[in-house]
N, C-alpha and C positions, 0 to 999 in steps of 0.2 A: 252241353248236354250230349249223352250218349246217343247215337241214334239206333232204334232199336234193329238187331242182328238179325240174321236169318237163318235158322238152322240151329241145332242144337250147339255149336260152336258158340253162335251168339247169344245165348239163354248162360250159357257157362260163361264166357267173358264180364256180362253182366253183373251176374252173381260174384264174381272175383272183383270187380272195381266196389261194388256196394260192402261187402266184406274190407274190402284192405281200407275203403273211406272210414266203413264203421273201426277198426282196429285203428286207425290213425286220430278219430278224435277220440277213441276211451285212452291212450297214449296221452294226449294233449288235458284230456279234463284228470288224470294220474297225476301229470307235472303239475298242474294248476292246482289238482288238490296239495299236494309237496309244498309249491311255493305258500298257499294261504295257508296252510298248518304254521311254517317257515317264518309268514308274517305275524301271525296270531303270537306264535311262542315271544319273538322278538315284542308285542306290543304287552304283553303279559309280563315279560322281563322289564321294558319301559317303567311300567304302573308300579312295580317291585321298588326299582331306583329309584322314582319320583316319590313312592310314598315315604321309602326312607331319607331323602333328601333334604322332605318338608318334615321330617321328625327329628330331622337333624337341625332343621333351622328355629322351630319351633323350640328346640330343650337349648339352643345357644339365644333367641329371642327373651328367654325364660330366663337365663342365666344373667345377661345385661340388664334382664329389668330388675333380679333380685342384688344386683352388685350395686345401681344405681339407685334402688331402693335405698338398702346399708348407706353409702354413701351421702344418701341425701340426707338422713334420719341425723348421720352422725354429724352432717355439719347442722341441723339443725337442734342436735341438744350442744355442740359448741356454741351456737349464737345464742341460744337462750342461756348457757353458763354466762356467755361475755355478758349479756343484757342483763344477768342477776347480780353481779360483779359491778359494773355501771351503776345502777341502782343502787345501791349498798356505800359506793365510794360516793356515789350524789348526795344521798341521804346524810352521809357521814359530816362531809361538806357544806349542805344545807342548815342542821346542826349545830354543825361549830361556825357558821356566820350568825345564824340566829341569837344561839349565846353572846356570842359579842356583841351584837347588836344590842339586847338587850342590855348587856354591863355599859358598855356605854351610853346607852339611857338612864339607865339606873344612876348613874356617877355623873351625870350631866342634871338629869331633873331631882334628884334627892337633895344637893346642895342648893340649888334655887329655889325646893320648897320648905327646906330650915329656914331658910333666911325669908324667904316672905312670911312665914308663921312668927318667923322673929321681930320682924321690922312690926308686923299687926301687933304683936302684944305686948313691943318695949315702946309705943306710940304715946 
């Protein structure tokens, strides 16, 4: 700290150290305002990038889930063709063993119930 001067010499020194302190921090809070304008702009350009980043990530999230969507639909009306196609050949097959089944019933128990109707009424 200054010690206080004597004389008008020392009234004006005074005044000269308090001035050139006051001129060196409005200097210092100038720059300071410089840099956080400096930071802000730069944190304001950040927010810019990041929100188009995440609109970038969101419309390619969007795009995967509508390709895998398509994708998934189509292999499920292909398994459901295959399964209607399955179905149809089963059926087809179930059908034509049935038929036969039944002919050969028909050709197995038709002759063995002539002939017991025959053997009962030629007795």
């Amino acid at each position: 700290m200054l010690a206080p001067a004597s004389g008008v010499d020392g009234v004006t020194d005074l005044t000269d150290s308090i001035e050139e302190r006051m001129a060196r921090i409005e200097g210092i809070l100038e720059q300071m305002d410089k840099r956080l304008n400096h930071l802000e702009t730069e944190v304001v350009e950040l927010r810019k990038d990041f929100g188009e980043l995440r609109k970038d990530f969101s419309d390619k999230v969007e795009g995967l889930r509508k390709e895998f969507s398509d994708k998934i639909e189509g292999l499920r009306k292909e398994f459901s063709d295959d399964i209607k196609s399955l179905r149809k050949e089963l059926g087809d097959k179930i059908d034509r063993n049935f038929r036969w089944t039944i002919g050969l019933m028909l050709s197995i128990l038709l002759p063995m119930w002539v002939t017991i109707i025959l053997a009962i009424l030629l007795r």
